[in-house]
The first five atom37 places (N, CA, C, CB, O) and aatype in JSON, in Angstrom:
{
  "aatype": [20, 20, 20, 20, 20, 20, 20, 20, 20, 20, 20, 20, 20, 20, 20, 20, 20, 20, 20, 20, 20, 20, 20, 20, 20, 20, 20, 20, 20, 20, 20, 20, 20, 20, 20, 20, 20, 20, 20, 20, 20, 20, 20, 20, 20, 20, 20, 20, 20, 20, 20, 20, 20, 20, 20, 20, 20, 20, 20, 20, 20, 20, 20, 20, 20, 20, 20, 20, 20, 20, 20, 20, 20, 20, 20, 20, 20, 20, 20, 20, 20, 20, 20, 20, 20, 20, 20, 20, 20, 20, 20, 20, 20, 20, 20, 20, 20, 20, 20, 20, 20, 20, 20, 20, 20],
  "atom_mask": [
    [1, 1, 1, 1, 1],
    [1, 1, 1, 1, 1],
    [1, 1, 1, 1, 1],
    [1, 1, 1, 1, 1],
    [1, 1, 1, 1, 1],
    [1, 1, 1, 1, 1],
    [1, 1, 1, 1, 1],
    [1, 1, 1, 1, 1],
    [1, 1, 1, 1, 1],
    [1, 1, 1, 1, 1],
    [1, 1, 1, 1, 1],
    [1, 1, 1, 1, 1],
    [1, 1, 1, 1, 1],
    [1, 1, 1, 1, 1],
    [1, 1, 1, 1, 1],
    [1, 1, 1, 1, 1],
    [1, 1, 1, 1, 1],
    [1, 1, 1, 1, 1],
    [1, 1, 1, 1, 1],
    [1, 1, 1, 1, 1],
    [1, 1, 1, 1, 1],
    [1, 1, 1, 1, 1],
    [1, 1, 1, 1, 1],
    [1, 1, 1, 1, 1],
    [1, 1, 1, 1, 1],
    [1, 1, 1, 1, 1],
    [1, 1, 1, 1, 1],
    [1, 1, 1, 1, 1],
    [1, 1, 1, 1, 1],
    [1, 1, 1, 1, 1],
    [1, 1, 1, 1, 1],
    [1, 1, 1, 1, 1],
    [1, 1, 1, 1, 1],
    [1, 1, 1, 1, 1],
    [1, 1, 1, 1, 1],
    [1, 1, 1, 1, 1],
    [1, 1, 1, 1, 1],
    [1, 1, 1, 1, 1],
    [1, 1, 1, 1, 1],
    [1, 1, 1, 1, 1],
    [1, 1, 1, 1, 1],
    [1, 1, 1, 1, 1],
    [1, 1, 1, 1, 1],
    [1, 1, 1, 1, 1],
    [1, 1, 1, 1, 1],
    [1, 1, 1, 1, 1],
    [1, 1, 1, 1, 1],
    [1, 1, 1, 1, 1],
    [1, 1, 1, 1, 1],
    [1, 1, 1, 1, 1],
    [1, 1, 1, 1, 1],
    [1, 1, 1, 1, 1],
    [1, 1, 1, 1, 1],
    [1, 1, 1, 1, 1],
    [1, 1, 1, 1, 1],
    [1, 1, 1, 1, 1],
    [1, 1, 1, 1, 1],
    [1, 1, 1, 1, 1],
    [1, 1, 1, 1, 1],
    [1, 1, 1, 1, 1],
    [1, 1, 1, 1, 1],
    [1, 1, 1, 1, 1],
    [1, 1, 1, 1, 1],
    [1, 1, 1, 1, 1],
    [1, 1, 1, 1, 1],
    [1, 1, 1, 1, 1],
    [1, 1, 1, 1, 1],
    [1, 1, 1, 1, 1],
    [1, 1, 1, 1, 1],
    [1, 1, 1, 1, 1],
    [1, 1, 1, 1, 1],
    [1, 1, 1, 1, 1],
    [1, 1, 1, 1, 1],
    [1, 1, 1, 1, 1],
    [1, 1, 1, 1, 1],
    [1, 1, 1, 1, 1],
    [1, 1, 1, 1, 1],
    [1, 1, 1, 1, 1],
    [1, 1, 1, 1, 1],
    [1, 1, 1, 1, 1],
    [1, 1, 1, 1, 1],
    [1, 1, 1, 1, 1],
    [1, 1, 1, 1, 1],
    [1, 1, 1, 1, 1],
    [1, 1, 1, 1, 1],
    [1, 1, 1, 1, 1],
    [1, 1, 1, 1, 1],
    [1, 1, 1, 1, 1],
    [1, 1, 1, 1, 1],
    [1, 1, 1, 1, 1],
    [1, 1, 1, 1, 1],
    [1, 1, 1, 1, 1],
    [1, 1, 1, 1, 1],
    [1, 1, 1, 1, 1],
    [1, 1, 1, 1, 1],
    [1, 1, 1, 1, 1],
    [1, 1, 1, 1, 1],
    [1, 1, 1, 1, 1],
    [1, 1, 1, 1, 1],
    [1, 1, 1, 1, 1],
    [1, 1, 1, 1, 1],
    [1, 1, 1, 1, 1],
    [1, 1, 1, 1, 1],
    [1, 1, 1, 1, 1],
    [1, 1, 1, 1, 1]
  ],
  "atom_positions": [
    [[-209.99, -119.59, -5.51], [-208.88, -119.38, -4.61], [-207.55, -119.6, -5.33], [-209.01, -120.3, -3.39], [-206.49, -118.99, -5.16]],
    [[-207.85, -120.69, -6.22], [-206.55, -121.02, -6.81], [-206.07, -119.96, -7.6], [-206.59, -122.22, -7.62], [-204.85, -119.79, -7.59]],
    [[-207.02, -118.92, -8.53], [-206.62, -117.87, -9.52], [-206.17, -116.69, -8.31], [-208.06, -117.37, -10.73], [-205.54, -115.99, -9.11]],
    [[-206.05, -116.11, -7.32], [-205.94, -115.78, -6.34], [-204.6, -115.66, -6.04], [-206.59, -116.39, -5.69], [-203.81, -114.72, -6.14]],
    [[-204.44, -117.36, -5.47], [-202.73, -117.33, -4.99], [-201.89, -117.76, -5.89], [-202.31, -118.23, -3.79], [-200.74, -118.11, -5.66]],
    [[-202.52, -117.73, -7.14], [-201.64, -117.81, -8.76], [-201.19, -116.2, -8.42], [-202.9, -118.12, -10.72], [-200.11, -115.85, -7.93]],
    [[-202.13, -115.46, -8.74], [-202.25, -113.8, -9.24], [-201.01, -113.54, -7.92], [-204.34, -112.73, -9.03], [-199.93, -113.51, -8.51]],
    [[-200.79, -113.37, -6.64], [-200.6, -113.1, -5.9], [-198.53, -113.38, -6.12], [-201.69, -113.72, -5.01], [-197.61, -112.59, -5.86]],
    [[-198.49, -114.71, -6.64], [-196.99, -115.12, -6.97], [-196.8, -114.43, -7.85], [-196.58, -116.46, -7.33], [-195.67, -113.96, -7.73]],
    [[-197.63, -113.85, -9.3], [-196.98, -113.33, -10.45], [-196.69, -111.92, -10.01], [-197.84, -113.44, -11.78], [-195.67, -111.35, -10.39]],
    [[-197.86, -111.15, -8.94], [-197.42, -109.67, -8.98], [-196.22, -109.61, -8.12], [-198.57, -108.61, -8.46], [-195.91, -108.45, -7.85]],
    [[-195.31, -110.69, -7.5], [-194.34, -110.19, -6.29], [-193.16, -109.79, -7.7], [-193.74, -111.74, -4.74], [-192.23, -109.01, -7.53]],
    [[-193.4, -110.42, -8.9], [-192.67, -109.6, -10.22], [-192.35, -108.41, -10.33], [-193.29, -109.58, -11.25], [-191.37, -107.81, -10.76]],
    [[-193.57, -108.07, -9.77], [-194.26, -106.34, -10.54], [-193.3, -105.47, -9.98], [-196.12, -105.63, -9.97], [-192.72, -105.82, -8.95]],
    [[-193.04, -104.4, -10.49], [-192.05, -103.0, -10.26], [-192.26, -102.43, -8.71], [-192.56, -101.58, -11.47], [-193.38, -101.93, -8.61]],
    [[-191.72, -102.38, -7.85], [-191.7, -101.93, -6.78], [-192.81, -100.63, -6.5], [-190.35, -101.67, -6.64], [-193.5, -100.39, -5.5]],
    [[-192.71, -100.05, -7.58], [-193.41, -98.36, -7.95], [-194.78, -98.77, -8.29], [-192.64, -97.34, -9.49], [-195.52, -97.79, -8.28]],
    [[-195.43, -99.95, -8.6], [-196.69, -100.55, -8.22], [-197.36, -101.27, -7.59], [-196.98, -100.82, -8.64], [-198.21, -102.1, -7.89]],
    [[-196.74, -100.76, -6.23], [-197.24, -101.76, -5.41], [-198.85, -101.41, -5.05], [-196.28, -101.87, -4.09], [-199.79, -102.16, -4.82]],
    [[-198.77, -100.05, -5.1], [-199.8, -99.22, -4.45], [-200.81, -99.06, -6.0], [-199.04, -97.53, -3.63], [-201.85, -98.41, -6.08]],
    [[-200.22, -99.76, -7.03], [-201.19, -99.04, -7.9], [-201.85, -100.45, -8.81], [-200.28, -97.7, -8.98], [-203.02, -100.8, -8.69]],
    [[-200.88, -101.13, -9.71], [-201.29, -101.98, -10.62], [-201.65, -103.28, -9.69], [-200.18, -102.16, -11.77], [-202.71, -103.9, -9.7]],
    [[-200.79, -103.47, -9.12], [-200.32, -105.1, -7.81], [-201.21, -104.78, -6.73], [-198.3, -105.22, -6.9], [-201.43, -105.77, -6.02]],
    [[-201.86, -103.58, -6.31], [-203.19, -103.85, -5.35], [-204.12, -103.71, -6.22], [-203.49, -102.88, -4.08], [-205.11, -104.18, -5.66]],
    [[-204.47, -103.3, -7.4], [-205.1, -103.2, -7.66], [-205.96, -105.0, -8.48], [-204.67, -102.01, -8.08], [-207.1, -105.47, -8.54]],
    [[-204.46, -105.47, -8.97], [-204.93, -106.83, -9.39], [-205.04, -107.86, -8.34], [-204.05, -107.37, -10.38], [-205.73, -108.83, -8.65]],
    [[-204.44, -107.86, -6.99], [-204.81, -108.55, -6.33], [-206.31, -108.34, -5.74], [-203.91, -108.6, -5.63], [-207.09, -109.26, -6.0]],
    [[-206.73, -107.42, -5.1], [-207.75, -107.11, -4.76], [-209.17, -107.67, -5.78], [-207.48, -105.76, -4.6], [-210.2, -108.21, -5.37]],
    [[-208.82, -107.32, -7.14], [-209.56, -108.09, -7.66], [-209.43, -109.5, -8.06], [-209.8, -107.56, -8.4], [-210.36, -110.15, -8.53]],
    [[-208.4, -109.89, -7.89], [-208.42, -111.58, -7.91], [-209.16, -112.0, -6.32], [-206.46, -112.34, -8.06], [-210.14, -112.72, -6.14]],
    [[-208.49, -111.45, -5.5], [-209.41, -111.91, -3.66], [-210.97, -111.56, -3.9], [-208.77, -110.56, -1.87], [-211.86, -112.23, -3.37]],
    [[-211.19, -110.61, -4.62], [-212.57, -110.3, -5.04], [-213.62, -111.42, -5.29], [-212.46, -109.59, -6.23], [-214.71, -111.58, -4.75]],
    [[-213.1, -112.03, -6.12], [-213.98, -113.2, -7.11], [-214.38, -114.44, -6.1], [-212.84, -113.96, -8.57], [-215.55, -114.83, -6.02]],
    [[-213.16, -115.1, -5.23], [-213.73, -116.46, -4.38], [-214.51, -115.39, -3.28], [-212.24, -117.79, -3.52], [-215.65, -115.81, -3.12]],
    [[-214.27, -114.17, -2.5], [-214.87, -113.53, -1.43], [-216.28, -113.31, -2.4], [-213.95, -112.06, -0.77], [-217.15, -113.45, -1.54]],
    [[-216.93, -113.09, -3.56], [-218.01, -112.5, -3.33], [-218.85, -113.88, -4.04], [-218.12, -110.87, -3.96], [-220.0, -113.77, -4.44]],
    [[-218.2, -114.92, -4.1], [-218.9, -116.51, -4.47], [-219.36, -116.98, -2.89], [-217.48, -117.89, -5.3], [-220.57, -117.09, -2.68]],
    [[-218.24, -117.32, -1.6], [-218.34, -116.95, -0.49], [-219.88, -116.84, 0.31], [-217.67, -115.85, -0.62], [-220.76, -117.51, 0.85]],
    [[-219.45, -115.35, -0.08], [-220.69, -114.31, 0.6], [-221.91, -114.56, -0.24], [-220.32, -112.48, 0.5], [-222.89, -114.14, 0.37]],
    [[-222.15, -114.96, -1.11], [-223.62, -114.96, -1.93], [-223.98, -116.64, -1.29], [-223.46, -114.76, -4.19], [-225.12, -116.77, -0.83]],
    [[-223.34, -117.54, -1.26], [-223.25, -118.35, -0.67], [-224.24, -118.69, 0.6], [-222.19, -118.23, -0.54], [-225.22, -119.4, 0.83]],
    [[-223.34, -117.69, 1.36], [-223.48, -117.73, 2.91], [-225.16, -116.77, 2.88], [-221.79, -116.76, 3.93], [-225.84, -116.78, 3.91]],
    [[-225.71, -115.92, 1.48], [-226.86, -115.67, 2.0], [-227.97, -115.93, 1.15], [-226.86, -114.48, 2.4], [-228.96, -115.24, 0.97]],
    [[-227.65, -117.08, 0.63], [-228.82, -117.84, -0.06], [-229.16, -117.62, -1.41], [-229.98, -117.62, 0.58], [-228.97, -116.45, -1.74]],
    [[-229.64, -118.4, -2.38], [-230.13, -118.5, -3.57], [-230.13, -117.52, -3.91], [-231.11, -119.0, -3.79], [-229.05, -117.13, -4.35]],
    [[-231.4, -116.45, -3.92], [-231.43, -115.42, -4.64], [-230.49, -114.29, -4.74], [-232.36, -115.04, -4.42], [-230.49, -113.41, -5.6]],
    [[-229.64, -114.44, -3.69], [-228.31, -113.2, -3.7], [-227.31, -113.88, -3.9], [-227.94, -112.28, -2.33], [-226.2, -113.36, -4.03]],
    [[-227.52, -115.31, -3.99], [-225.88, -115.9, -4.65], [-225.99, -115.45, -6.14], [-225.58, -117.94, -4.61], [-224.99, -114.98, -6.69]],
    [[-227.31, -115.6, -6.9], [-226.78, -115.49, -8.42], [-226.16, -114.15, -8.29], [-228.02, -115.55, -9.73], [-225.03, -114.0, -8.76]],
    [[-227.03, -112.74, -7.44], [-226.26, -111.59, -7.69], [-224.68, -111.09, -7.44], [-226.92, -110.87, -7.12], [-224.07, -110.13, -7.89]],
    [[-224.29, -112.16, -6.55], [-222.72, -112.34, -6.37], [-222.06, -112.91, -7.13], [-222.33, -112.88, -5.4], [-220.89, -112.6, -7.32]],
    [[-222.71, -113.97, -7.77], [-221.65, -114.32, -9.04], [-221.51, -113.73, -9.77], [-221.72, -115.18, -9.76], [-220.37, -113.7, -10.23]],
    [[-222.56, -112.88, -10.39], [-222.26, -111.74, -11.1], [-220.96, -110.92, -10.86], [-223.3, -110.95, -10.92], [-220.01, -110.57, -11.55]],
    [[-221.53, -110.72, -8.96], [-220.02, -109.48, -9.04], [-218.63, -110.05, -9.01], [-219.92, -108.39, -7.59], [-217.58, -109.49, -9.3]],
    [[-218.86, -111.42, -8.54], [-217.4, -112.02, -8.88], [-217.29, -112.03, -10.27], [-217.1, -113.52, -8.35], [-216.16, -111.61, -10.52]],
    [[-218.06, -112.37, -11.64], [-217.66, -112.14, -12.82], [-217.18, -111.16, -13.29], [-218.3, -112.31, -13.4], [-216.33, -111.2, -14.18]],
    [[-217.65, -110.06, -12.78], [-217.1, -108.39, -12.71], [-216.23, -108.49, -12.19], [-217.76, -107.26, -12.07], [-215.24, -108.25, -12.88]],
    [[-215.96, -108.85, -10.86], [-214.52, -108.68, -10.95], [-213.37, -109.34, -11.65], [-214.22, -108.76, -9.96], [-212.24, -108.85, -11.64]],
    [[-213.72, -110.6, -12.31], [-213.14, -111.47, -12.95], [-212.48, -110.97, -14.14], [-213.96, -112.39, -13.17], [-211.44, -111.4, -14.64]],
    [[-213.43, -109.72, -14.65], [-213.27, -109.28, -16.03], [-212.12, -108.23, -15.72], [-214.73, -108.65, -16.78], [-211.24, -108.04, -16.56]],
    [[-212.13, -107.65, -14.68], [-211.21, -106.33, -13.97], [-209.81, -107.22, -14.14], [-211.68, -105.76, -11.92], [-208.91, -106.97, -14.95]],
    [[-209.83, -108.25, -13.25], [-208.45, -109.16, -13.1], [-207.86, -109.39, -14.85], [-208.93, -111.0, -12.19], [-206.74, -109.05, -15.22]],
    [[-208.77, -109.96, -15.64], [-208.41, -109.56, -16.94], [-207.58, -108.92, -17.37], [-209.05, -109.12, -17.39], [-206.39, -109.05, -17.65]],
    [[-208.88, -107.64, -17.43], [-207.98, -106.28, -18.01], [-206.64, -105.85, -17.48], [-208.75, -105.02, -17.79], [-205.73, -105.34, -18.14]],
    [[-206.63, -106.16, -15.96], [-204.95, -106.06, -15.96], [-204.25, -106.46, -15.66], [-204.38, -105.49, -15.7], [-203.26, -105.98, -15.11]],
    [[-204.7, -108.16, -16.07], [-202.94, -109.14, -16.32], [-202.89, -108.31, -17.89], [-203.0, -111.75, -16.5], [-201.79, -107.75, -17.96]],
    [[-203.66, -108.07, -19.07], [-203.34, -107.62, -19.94], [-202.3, -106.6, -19.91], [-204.24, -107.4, -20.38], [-201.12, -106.75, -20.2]],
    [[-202.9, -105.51, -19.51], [-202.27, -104.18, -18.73], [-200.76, -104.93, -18.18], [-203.48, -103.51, -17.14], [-199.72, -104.5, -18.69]],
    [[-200.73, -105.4, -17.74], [-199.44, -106.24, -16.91], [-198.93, -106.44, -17.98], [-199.6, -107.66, -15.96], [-198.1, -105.55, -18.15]],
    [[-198.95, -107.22, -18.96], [-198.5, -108.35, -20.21], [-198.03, -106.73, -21.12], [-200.29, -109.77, -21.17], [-196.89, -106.26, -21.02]],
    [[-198.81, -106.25, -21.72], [-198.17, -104.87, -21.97], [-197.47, -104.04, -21.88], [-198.37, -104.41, -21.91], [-196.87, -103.37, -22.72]],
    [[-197.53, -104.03, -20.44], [-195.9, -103.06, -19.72], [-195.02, -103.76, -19.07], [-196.11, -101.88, -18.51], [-194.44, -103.48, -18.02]],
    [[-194.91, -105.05, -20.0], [-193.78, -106.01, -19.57], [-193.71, -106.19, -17.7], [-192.18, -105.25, -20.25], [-192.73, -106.08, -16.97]],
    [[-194.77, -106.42, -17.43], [-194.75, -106.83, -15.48], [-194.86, -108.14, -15.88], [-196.26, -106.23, -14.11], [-194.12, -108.84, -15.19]],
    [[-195.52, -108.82, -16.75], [-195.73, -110.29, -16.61], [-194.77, -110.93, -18.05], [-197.65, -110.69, -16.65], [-194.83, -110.37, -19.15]],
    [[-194.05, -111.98, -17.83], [-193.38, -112.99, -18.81], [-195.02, -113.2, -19.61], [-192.47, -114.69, -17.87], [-196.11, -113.1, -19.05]],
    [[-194.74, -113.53, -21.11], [-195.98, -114.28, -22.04], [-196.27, -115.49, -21.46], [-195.6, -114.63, -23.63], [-197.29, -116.0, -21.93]],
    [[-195.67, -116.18, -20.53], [-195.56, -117.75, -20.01], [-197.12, -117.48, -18.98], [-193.64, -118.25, -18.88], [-198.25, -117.96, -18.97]],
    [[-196.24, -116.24, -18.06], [-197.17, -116.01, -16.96], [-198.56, -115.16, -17.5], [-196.34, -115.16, -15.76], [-199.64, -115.23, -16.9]],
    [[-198.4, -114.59, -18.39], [-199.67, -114.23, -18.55], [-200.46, -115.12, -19.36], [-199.7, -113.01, -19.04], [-201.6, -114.67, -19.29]],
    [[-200.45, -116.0, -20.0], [-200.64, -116.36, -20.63], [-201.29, -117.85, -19.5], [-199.61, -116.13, -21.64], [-202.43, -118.2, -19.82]],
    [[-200.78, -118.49, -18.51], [-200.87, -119.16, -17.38], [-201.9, -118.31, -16.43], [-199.44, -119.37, -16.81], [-202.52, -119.07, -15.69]],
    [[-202.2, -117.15, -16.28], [-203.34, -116.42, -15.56], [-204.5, -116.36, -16.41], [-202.97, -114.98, -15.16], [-205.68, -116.42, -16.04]],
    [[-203.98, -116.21, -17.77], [-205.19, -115.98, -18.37], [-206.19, -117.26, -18.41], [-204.87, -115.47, -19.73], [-207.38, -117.19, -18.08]],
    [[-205.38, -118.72, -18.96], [-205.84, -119.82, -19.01], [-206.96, -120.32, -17.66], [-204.61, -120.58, -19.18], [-207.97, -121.0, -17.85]],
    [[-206.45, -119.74, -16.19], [-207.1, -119.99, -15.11], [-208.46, -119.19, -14.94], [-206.21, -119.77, -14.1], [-209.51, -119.65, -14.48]],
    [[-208.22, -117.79, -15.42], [-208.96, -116.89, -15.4], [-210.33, -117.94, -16.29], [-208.2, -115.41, -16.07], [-211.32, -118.44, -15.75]],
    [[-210.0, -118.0, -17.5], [-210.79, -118.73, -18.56], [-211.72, -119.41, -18.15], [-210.15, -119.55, -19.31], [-212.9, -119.09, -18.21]],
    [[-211.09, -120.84, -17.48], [-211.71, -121.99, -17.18], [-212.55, -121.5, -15.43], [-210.33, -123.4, -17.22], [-213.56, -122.02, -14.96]],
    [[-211.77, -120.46, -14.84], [-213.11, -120.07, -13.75], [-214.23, -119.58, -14.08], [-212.87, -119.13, -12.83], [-215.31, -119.87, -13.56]],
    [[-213.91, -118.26, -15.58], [-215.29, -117.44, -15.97], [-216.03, -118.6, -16.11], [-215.33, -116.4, -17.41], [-216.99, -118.71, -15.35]],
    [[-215.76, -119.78, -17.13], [-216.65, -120.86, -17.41], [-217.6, -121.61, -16.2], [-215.75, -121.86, -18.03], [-218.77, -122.0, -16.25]],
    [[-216.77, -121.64, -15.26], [-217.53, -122.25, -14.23], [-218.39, -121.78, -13.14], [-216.83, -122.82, -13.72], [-219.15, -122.32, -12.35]],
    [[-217.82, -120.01, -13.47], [-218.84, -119.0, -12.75], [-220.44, -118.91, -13.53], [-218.06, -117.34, -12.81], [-221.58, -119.07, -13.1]],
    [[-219.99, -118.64, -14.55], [-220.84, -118.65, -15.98], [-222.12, -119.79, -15.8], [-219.68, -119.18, -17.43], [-223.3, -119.47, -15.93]],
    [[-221.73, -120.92, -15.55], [-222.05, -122.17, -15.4], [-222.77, -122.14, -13.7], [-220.61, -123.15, -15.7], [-223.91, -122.61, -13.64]],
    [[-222.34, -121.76, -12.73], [-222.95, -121.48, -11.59], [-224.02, -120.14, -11.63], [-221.82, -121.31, -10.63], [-225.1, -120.08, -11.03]],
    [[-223.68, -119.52, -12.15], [-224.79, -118.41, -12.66], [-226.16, -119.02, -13.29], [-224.09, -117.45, -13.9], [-227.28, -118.89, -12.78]],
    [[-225.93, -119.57, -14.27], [-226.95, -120.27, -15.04], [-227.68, -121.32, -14.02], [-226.25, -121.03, -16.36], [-228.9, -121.2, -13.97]],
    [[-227.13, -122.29, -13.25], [-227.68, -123.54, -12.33], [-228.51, -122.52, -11.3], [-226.26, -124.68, -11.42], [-229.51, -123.02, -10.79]],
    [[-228.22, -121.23, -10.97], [-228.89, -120.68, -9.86], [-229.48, -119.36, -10.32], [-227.96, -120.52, -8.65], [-229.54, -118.36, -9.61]],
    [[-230.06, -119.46, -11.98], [-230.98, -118.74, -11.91], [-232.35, -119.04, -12.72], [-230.43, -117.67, -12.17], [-232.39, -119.1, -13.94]],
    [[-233.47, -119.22, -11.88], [-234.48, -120.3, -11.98], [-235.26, -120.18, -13.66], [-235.69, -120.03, -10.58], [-235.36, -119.17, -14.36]],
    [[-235.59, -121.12, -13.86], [-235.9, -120.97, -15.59], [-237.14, -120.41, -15.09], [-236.01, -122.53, -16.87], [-237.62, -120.4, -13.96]],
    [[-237.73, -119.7, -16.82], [-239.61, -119.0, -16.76], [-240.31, -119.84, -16.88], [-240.28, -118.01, -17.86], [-241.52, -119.63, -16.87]]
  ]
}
């Protein structure tokens, strides 16, 4: 949630002319990641690991475009560089919840 309403303060930055394109597109995938931890959650073991997955997927999307952002000058090096760090330490702990909930052979 926290990488979320981080992502959400950096895109009110973003160029007016992306609202509809780069800034929904990175929010949506930042709301992505706690909504599909959430929902795997709410339907038990064996479909939580498959949701962490898709929150990692989306995790990787949010990535690619604070980069994308950091590139076409939408984000300060401070701020991207501050998304990325959060981004980091969640993959780790998704990563880490992935592994606890998927049963050894």
């Amino acid at each position: 949630m926290d990488f979320a309403v981080r992502i959400y303060a950096v895109t009110k930055q973003f160029p007016r002319t992306e609202l509809y394109g780069l800034t929904s597109q990175l929010r949506r995938a930042s709301v992505a990641v706690p909504s599909n931890v959430a929902e795997g959650h709410r339907q038990g073991t064996k479909a939580y690991s498959h949701f962490v997955t898709m929150a990692l997927g989306s995790l990787a999307e949010a990535e690619t475009q604070i980069e994308l952002a950091r590139r076409l000058s939408f984000l300060t090096y401070e701020d991207a560089k501050e998304v990325a760090e959060l981004s980091a330490t969640l993959g780790r702990i998704l990563h880490g919840l992935r592994r606890a909930l998927t049963p050894n052979p």
